[in-house]
Steps between C-alpha positions, in 0.01 A plus 500: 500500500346866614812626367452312142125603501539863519750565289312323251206753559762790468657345191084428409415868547833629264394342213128607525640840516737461225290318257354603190282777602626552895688799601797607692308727672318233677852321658581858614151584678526101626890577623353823675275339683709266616770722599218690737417198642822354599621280250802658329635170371182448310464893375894471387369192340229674206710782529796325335243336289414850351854618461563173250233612329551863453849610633452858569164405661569806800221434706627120540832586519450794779284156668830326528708765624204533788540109556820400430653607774277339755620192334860568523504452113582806391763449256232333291418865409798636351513275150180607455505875535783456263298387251244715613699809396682315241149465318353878551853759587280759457291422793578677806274288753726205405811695538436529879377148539841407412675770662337385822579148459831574457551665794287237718711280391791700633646598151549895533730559198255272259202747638707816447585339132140471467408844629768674254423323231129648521631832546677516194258384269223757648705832589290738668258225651523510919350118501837315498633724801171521711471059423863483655457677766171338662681176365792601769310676742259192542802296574582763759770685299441826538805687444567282211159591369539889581832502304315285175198857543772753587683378129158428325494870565793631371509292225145636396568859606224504660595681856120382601463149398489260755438752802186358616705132498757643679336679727312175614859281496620806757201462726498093513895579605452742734621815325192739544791823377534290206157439402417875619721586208362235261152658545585819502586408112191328491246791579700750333457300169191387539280701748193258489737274712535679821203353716678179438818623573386698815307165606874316446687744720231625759626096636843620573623417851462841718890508512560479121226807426709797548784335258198481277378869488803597474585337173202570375475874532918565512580753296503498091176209605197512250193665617301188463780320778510781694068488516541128572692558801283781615214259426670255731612713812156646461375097552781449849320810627676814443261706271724851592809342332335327289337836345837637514641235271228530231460867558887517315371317235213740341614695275303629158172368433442202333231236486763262668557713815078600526511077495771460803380776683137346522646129539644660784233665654263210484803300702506749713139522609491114504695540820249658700767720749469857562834549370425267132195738458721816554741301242169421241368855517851660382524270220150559417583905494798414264285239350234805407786726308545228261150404450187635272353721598206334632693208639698769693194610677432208643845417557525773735189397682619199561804652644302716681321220692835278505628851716202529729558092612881606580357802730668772220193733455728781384622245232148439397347802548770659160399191296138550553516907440665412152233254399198728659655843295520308162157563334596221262490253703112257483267510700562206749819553534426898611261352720734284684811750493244684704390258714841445609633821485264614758531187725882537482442880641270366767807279602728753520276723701424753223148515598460842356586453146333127517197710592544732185618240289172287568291811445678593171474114364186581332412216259849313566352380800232177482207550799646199674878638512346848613373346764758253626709818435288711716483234789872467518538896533248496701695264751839660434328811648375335822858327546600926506204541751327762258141373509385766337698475168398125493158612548528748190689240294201230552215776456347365175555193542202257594673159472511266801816550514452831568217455751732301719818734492210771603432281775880501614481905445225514735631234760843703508327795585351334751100490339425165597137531408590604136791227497290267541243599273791496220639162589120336507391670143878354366419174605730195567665505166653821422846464427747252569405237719737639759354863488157269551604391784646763715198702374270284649709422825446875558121508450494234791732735694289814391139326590668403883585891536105684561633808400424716183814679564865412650790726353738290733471200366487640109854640598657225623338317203633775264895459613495104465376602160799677472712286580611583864353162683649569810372832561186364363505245747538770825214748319275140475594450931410885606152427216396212734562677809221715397208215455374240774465154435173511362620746267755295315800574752638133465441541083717791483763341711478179308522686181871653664580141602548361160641832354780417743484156398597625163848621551642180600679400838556852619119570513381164662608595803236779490249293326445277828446788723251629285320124479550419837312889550244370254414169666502697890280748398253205369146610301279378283590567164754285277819647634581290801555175319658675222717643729580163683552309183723778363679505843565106458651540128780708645564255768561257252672651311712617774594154537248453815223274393401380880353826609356571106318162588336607804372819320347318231358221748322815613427637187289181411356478868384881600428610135304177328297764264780649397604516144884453583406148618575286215862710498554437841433113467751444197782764651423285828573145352810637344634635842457224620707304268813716549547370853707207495398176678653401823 
């Protein structure tokens, strides 16, 4: 009775939509929706209902092809494709409907009739091939459907149709040589393909890639395969060979090449290595001889900076001279060749000619980059030990900046009244929060030393500036055997102690003497618990948290003023979670 009810609705519904004013637009949207929601039986239903109606109805038809095969009723499909076609020849869309019915239905010769048929009655059209192929390569025929593309070509004489199908028939089989070949064809035909044919291949298996490159770039390849596999050895992290590759591929200028060699470049510097910004700033120099002039300029700033990130000054420093010598070249861009070209000698340790070059910039300098320029000198110069020459280079300069490298000046030559004068009139923010901090760190150390004057300590100061930390370390030892306890002894020491800490295992061992010295030796200033808590973070992580613990028990105990208190609490509840249970 259900059963007799709703088909009488169904039967109902057709004839309101097929009446005298309905449309066959409503059975299709009505078979749609039921097709979403399940009900294929009922979809196939007003589907059919349309086709009777209008027999190359494609939207209804393409329903039943969708549905008809959930119902195991396929064959129902075939008489009417015939008509289908039979009706409107010319239409292509119904061509492959019936191509594809024919070979669901297992008829291969019928679809090949089909297929053949089209072709000769629209020579020069690629539809009948391409239809055949996704018709076979859907039923998992693949080397059927790469021989129907391979002839589609010759008979068209077209040596590129097709590639991008058969390139993606080669990678669903496996064959990543094959499809390196097909789009190889691809780019060289039609360049505006090649980030989708670099994202295709860049999924190649790590053992098929070198099978790749070497299609692509073999000898008699097109430039545009050859950049392609440059583009994608550049992507599996080789930029050297890489640059090799698409270095053989430059030859006279042309907008296309200035195109690649920037694609490239911009790959390149997406990679963020040392060696990809080495890669970015030589095709940004080639990049530049193909470019406007004022592109150019830039260009070569660009490469500049890409040169300074891969630790080539040299590299950087002939970009920038080229771009700071050309008069042409506006304003901003002057100003930054400028900027760079005299950082990129500061790197390289050229402090002399960074020193004229900053005093020659003239107007090609801005007042901030003068004085960021000026700072960095001025450090470069300290890192040499030759106060005086960063005193000179930061002589008209009034900036905080400046006050608090002054201050450093000073402290190295061991001026602690003046040092500290600098370091209070630069205040807590000069700089980079880093530079803030050590800064003021050393006012606390400075204002525990009552001296006006301690050369000793400025040296040792001056060679950890300099890098040497371990000499620095001994200079700080033979400084604090100079002062008592109330004169900062245990600050100096403590100051050694985490200098030490600094270079890793090899240096703790000398970091706990110095502690342990700290804590002995006892006072009143901030030191001892420092010194204790410090003394308990290498225990831990030495591995030993039971001792650590007792230090920073005592820590919290002996010091409860202390400002290392809080530290000592939260480093002491995780020591004491590493020891197991018993």
């Amino acid at each position: 009775m259900r059963r007799r009810l709703r088909s009488s609705a169904v039967v109902a519904a057709l004839l309101a939509a097929f009446a005298p004013g309905g449309a066959s637009a409503q059975a299709i949207s009505r078979g749609f929706d039921l097709e979403r929601a399940g009900q294929p039986g009922l979809a196939a239903t007003y589907y059919l209902s349309s086709v009777r109606g209008d027999p190359t109805n494609l939207s209804a038809l393409l329903g039943l092809e969708r549905v008809l095969p959930q119902l195991q009723r396929m064959p129902e499909l075939l008489p009417l494709a015939q008509r289908a076609v039979a009706s409107d020849p010319a239409n292509g869309s119904l061509r492959g409907l019936l191509l594809r019915t024919y070979l669901a239905l297992d008829l291969p010769d019928s679809a090949a009739a089909v297929a053949q048929r089209w072709a000769r009655g629209r020579p020069g059209d690629e539809a009948p091939y391409r239809e055949w192929a996704f018709a076979l390569a859907d039923r998992h025929s693949y080397a059927a459907a790469r021989q129907v593309l391979l002839a589609g070509r010759q008979t068209l004489g077209q040596p590129a149709a097709f590639a991008v199908e058969l390139a993606t028939l080669a990678q669903q089989t496996g064959d990543w040589e094959g499809a390196a070949q097909e789009w190889g064809i691809v780019v060289t035909s039609a360049p505006a393909q090649a980030q989708t044919a670099l994202t295709q291949l860049a999924e190649a298996p790590a053992d098929q890639r070198e099978r790749i490159v070497r299609r692509l770039s073999a000898r008699g390849a097109s430039p545009a395969a050859a950049r392609l596999a440059a583009e994608l050895v550049l992507g599996w992290g080789d930029p050297a060979r890489a640059w090799t590759i698409f270095e053989a591929t430059i030859d006279a200028p042309s907008a296309e090449t200035g195109y690649a060699l920037r694609r490239f470049a911009d790959l390149a510097g997406a990679l963020g290595t040392p060696a990809a910004s080495r890669v970015r700033g030589l095709a940004l120099s080639r990049f530049a001889t193909f470019a406007p002039e004022r592109v150019a300029v830039r260009a070569r700033v660009e490469a500049a900076r890409s040169f300074l990130q891969a630790g080539d000054a040299a590299a950087a420093r002939s970009e920038l001279e080229r771009v700071a010598a050309d008069g042409g070249a506006p304003p901003d861009v002057q100003r930054l060749a400028t900027t760079t070209l005299i950082g990129a000698l500061i790197e390289e340790g050229k402090l002399d000619s960074a020193t004229a070059r900053l005093r020659g910039a003239g107007s090609r300098l801005g007042a901030e980059d003068r004085v960021a320029l000026g700072a960095a000198l001025a450090r470069a110069r300290i890192r040499q030990g030759d106060l005086a020459l960063a005193d000179s280079v930061l002589a008209t300069d009034s900036s905080v900046e400046s006050l608090a490298l002054h201050g450093w000046i000073a402290l190295y030559r061991g001026d602690l009244r003046e040092a500290g004068a600098q370091f209070r009139a630069a205040g807590p923010y000069a700089g980079a929060r880093r530079d803030a901090t050590e800064r003021t760190a050393m006012l606390a150390l400075i204002e525990r030393v009552p001296r006006d004057s301690f050369p000793a300590l400025g040296r040792a100061l001056l060679t950890l500036a300099r890098g040497d930390s371990a000499a620095a370390v001994t200079a700080l030892r033979r400084a604090a055997d100079e002062l008592t306890v109330e004169q900062g002894r245990g600050d100096v020491l403590l100051a050694a102690g985490r200098i030490c800490e600094r270079l890793g295992p090899q240096g703790e061992a000398t970091a706990i003497v110095l502690f342990e010295e700290v804590v002995r030796i006892g006072g009143t200033g901030s030191a001892p618990p420092a010194a204790e808590l410090a003394w308990a973070n290498v225990l831990i992580r030495q591995g030993h948290p039971e001792p650590a613990i007792r230090h920073l028990e005592n820590v919290i105990l002996s010091y409860p003023e202390s400002a290392v208190v809080p530290e000592a609490r939260r480093r002491l509840d995780a020591a004491k979670g590493a020891i197991p249970k018993s």
